[in-house]
ZALUMSE-650101 format. One record per residue: residue in one letter; y, x, z of N, C-alpha, C, O in turn. Coordinates in steps of 0.2 Angstrom, whole numbers, padded with zeros to 4 digits, always signed. Layout:
REM ZALUMSE-650101
AYXZYXZYXZYXZ
...
This chain:
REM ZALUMSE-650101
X+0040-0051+0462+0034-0049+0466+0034-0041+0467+0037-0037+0463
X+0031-0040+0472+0029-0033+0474+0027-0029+0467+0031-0025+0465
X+0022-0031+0464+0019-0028+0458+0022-0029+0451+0020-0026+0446
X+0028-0033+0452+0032-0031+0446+0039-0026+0446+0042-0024+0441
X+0040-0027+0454+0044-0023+0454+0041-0014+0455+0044-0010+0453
X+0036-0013+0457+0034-0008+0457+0034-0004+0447+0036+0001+0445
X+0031-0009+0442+0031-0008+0436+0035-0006+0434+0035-0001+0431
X+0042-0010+0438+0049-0007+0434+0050+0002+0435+0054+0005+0431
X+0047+0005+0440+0050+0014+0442+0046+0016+0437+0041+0013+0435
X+0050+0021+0432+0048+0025+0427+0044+0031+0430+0040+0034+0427
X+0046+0033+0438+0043+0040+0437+0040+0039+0444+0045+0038+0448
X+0033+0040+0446+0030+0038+0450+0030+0044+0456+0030+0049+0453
X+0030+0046+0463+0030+0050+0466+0029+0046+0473+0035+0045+0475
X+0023+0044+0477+0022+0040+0482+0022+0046+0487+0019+0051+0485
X+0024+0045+0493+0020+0047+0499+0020+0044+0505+0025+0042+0508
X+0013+0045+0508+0013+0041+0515+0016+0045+0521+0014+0051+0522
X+0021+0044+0525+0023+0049+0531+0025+0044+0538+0028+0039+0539
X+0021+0049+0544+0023+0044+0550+0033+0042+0549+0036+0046+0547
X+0034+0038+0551+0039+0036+0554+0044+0038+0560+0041+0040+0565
X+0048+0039+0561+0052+0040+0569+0049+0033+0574+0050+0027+0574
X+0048+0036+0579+0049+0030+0584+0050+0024+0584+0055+0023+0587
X+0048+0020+0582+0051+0013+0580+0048+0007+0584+0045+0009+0589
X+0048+0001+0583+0044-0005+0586+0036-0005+0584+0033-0006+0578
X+0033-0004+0589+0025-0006+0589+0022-0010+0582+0023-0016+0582
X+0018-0007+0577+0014-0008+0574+0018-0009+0567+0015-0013+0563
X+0025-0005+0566+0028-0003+0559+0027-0002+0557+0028-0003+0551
X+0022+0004+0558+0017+0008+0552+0018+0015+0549+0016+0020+0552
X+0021+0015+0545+0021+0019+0540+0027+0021+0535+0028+0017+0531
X+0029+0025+0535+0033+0023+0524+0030+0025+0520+0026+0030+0521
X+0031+0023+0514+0032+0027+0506+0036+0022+0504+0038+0016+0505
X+0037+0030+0500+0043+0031+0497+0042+0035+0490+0038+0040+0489
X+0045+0031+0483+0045+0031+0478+0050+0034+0474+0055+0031+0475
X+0050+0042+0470+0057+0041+0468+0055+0038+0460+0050+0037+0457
X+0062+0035+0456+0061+0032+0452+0064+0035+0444+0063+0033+0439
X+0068+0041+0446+0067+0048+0441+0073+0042+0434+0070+0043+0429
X+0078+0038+0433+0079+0037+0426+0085+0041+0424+0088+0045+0427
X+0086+0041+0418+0090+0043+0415+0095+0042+0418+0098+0037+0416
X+0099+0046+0424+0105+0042+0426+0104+0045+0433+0101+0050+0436
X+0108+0039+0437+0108+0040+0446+0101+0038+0449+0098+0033+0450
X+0098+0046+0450+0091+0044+0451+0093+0040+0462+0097+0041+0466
X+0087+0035+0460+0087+0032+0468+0078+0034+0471+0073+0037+0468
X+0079+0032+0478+0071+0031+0482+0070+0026+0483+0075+0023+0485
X+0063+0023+0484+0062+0015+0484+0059+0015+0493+0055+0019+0494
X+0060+0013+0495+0058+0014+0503+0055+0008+0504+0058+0003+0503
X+0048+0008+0507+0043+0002+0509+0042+0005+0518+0042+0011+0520
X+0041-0001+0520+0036+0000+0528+0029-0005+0526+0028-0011+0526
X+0026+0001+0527+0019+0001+0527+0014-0002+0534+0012+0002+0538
X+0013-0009+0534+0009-0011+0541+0002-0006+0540-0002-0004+0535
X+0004-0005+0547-0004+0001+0548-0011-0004+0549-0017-0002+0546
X-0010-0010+0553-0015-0012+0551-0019-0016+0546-0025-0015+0546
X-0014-0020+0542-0015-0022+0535-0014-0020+0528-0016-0022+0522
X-0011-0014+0530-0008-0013+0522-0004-0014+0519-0003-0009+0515
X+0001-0019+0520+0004-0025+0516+0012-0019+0515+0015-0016+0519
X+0014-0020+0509+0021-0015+0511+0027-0020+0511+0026-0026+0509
X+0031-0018+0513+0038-0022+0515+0042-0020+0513+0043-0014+0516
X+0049-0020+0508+0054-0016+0502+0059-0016+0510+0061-0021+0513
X+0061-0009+0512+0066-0007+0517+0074-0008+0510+0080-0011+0511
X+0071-0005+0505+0078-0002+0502+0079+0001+0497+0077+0007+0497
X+0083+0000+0491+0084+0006+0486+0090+0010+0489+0095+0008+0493
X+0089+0018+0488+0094+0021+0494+0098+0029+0485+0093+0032+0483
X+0102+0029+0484+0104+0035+0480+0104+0039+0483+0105+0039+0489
X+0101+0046+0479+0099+0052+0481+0105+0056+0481+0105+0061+0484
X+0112+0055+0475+0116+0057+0475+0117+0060+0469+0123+0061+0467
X+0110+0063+0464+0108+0067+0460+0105+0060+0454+0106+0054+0455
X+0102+0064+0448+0101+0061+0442+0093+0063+0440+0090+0068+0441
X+0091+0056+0437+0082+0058+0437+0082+0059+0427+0086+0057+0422
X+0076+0062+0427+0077+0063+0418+0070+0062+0416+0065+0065+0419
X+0071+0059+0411+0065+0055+0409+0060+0057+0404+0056+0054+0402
X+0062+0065+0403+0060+0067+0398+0055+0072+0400+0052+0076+0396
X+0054+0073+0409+0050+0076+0414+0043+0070+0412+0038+0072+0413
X+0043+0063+0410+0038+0058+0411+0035+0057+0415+0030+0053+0415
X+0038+0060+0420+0033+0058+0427+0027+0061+0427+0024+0059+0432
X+0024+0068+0424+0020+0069+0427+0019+0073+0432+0013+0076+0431
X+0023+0075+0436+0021+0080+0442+0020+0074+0450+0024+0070+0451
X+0017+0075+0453+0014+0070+0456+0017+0074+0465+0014+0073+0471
X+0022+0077+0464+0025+0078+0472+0034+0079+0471+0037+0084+0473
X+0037+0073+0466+0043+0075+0467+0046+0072+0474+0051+0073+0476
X+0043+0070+0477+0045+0067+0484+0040+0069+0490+0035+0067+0491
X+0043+0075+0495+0039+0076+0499+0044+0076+0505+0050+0076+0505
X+0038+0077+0512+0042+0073+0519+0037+0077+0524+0031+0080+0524
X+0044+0076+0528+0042+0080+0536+0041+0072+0541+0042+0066+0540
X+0039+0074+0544+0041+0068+0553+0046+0065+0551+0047+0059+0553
X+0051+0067+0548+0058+0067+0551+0065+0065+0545+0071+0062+0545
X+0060+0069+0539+0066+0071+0533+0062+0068+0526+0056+0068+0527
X+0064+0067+0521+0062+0066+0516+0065+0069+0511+0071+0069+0512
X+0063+0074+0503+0066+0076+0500+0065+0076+0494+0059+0077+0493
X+0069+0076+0489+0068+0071+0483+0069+0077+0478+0073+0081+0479
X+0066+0078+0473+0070+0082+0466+0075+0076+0462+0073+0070+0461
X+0078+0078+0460+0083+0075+0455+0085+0081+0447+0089+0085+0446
X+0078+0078+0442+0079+0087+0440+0084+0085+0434+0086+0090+0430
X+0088+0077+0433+0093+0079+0427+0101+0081+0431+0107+0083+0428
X+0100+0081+0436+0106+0086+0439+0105+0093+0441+0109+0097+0442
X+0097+0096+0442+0097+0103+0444+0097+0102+0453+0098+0108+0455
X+0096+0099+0455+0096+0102+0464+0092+0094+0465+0091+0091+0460
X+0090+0092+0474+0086+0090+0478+0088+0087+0483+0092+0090+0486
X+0087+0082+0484+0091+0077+0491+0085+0079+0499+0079+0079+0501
X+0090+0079+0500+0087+0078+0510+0091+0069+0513+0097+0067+0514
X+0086+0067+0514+0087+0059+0519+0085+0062+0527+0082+0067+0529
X+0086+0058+0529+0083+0057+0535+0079+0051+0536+0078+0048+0530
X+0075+0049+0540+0069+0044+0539+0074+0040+0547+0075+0043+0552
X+0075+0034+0546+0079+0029+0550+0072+0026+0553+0066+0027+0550
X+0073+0024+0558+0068+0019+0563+0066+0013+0560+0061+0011+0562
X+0069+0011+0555+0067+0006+0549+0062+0006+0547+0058+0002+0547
X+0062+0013+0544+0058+0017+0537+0064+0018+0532+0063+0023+0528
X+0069+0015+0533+0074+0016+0526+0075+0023+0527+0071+0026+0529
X+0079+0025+0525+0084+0032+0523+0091+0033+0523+0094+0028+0523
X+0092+0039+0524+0101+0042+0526+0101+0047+0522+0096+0051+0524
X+0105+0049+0517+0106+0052+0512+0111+0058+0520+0116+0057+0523
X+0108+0063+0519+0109+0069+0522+0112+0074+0516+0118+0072+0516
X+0113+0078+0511+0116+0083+0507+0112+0083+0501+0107+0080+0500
X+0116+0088+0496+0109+0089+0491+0111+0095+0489+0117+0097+0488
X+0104+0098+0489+0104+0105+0487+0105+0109+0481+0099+0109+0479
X+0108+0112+0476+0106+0114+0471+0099+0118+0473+0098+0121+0478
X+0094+0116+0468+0087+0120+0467+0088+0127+0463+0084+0127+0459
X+0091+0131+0463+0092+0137+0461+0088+0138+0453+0084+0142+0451
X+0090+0132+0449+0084+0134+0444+0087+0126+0439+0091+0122+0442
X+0083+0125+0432+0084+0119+0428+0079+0116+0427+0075+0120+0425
X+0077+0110+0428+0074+0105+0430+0068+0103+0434+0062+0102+0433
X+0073+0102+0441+0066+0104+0447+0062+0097+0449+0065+0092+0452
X+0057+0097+0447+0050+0094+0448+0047+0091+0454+0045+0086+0455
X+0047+0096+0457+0042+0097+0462+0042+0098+0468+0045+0103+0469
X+0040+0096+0473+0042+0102+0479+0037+0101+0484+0033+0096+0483
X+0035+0107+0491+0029+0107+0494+0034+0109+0501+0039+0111+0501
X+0030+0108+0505+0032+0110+0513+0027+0111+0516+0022+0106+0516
X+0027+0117+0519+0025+0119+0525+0026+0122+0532+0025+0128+0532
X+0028+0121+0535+0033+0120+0542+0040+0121+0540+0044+0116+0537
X+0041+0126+0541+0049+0124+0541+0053+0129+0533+0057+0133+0532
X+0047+0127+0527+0048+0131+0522+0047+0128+0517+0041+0127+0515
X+0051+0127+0515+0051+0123+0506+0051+0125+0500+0056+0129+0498
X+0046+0125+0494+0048+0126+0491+0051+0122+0485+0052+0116+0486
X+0053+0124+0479+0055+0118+0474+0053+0121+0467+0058+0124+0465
X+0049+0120+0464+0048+0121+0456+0052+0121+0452+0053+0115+0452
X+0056+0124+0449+0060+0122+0444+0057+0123+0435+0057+0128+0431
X+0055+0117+0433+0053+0119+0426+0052+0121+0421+0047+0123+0417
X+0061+0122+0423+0064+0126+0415+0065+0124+0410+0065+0118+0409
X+0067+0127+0405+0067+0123+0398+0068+0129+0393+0074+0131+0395
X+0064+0131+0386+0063+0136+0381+0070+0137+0381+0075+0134+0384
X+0070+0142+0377+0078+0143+0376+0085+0140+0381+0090+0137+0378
X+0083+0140+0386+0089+0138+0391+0088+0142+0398+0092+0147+0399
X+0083+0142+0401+0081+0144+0405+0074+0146+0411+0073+0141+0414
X+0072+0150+0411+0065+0149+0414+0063+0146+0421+0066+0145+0427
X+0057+0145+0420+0052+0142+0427+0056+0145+0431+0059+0151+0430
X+0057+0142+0436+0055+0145+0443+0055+0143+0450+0060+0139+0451
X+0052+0145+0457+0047+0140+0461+0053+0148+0466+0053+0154+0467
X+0056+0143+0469+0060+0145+0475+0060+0143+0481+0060+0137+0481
X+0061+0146+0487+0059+0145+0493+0067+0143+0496+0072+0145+0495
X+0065+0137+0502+0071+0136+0506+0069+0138+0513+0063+0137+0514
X+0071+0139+0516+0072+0137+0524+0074+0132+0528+0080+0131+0530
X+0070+0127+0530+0074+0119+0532+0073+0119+0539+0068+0120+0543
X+0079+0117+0539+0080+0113+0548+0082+0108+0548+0087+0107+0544
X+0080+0103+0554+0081+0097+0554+0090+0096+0557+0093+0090+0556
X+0093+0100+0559+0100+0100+0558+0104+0105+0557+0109+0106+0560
X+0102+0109+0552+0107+0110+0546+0104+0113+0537+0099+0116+0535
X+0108+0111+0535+0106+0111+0524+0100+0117+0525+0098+0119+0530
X+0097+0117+0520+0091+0118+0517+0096+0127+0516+0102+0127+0515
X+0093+0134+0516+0094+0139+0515+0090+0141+0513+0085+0141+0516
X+0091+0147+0504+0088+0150+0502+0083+0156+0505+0086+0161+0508
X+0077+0156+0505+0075+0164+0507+0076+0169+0501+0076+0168+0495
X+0078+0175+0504+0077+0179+0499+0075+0182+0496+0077+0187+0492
X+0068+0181+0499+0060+0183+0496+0056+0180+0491+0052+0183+0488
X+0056+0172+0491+0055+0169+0490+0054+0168+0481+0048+0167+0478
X+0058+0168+0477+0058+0168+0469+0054+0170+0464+0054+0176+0462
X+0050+0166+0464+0046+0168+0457+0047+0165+0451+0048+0159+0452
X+0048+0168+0446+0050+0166+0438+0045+0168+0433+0042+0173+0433
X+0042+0161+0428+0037+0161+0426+0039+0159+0419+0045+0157+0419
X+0036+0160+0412+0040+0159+0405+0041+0150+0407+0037+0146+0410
X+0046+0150+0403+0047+0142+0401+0044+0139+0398+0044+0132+0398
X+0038+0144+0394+0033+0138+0389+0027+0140+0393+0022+0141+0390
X+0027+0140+0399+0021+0140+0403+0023+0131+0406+0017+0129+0406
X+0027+0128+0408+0028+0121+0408+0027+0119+0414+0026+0113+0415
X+0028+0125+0421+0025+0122+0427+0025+0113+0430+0031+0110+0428
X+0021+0110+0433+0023+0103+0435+0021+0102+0441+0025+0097+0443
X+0019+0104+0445+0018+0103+0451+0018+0110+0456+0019+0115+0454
X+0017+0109+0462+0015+0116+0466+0014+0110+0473+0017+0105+0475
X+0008+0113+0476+0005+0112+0484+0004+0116+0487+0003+0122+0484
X+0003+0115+0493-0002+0120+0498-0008+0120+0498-0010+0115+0495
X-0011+0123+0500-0019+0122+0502-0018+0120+0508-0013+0121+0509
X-0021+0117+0511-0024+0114+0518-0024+0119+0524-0025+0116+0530
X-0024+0124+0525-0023+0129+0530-0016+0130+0527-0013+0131+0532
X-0011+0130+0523-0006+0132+0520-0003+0140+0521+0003+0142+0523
X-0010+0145+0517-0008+0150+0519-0007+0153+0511-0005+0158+0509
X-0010+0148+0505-0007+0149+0497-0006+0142+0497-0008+0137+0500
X+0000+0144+0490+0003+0140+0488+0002+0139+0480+0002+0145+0478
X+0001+0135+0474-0004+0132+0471+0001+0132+0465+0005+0129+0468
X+0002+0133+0459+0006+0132+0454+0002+0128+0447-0002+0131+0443
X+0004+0124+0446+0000+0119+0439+0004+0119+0432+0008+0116+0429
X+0001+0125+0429+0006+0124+0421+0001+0124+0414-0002+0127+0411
X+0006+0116+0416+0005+0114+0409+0004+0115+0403+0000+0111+0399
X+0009+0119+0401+0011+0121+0394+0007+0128+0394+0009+0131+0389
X+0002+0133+0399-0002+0137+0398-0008+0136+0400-0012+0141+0402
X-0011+0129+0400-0018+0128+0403-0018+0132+0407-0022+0136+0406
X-0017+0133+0413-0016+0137+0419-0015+0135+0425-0012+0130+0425
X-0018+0139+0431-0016+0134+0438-0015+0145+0443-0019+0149+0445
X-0008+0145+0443-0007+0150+0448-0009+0149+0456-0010+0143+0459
X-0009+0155+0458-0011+0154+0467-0008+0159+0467-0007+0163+0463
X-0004+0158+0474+0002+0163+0478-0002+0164+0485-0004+0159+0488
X-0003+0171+0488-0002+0173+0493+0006+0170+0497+0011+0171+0494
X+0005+0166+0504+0012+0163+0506+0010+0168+0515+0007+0168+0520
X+0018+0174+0513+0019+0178+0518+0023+0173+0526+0025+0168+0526
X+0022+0178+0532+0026+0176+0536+0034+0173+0533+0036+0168+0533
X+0037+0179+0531+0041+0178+0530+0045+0173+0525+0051+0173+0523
X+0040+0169+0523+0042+0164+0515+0039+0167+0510+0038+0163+0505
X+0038+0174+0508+0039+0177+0501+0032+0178+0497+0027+0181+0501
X+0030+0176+0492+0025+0174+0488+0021+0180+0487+0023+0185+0490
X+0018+0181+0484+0014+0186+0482+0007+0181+0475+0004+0176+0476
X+0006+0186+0468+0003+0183+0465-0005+0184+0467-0009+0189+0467
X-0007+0178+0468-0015+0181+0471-0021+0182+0463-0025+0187+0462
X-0021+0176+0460-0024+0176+0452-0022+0169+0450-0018+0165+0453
X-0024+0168+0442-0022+0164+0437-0030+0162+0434-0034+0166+0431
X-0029+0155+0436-0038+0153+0433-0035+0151+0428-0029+0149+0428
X-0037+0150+0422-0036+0150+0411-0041+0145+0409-0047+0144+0410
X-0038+0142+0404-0043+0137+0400-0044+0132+0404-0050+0129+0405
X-0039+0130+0408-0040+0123+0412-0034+0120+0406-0028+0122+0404
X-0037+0113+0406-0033+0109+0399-0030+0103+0404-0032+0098+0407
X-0021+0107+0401-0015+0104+0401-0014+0100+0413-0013+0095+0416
X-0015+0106+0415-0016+0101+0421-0008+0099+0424-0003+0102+0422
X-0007+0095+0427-0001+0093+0429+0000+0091+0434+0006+0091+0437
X-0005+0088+0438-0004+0086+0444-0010+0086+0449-0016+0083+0448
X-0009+0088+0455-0014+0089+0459-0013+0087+0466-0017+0088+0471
């Protein structure tokens, strides 16, 4: 059934996004990634707009490997345009770009390295991606880098974009605000929620750090 197979994804990351053009009254997708130790995939559903009811399009490989020891709790490892959907896979280090089929399924388009060791998270705002990368103590630090995406060609680094945060700060998530003029960082591992001034040109700027917020992860 629907609801046992949903049981089975170890790392939850749902979102709703219109569809391309398709036949009258298809609805919707989400799209699940499912994060395991291994060849991380995306679970792709068509959502009827009037019922509800989801309909399994597809298990689709991202190309990339999901790591289980992230647990699942950053709640935006899959985010989506009109058009593209894009995935973290943080046990390989980089991020998949699909396309969104008339279906609702997916077309594995490239995967990016995320410039960073175990990327989490990601947020878009027009044509500007960014990607959290976790970190890990003694290995390598946080850090939340920006792409440039276009719907026909690979994802390109900004190079303004890089902020690097201590590794036992534990970032897990990052969003926009609803104007998308700051962007939003959640760590874990410092009871912490940073805010970023987000320039014209993609490049961050630190605006404040609200403290004594317990263990947040996802928003």
């Amino acid at each position: 059934s629907f609801v046992r197979r949903l049981a089975l994804i170890t790392a939850v990351a749902a979102l709703l996004v219109p569809a391309l053009p398709s036949a009258a009254g298809s609805g919707y997708g989400v799209y699940v990634s499912t994060n395991p130790n291994g060849p991380n995939t995306v679970e792709a559903f068509k959502r009827n707009a009037k019922t509800g009811i989801l309909t399994s399009v597809g298990s689709f490989d991202t190309g990339g490997y999901g790591l289980t020891a992230i647990n699942g709790a950053q709640s935006h490892a899959v985010a989506c345009t009109q058009t593209h959907v894009f995935v973290t896979n943080a046990g390989s280090n980089d991020f998949s770009v699909f396309r969104i089929m008339n279906s609702s399924g997916l077309e594995l388009a490239t995967t990016v390295p995320s410039l960073g060791v175990r990327p989490v998270s990601l947020a878009i705002n027009g044509k500007t991606l960014y990607v959290l990368n976790q970190g890990q103590p003694g290995v390598a630090p946080a850090r939340c880098v920006g792409f440039s995406i276009d719907t026909e060609e690979d994802p390109v680094e900004l190079d303004v974009s890089a902020v690097e945060f201590e590794a036992t700060d534990v970032p897990t998530d990052i969003f926009f605000t609803q104007n998308g003029v700051r962007l939003v960082v959640l760590q874990n591992g410092a009871n912490a929620i940073d805010t970023f001034t987000v320039g014209a040109d993609g490049g961050l700027t630190a605006q404040q750090r609200l403290t004594n917020v317990n263990a947040p992860f996802g928003g």
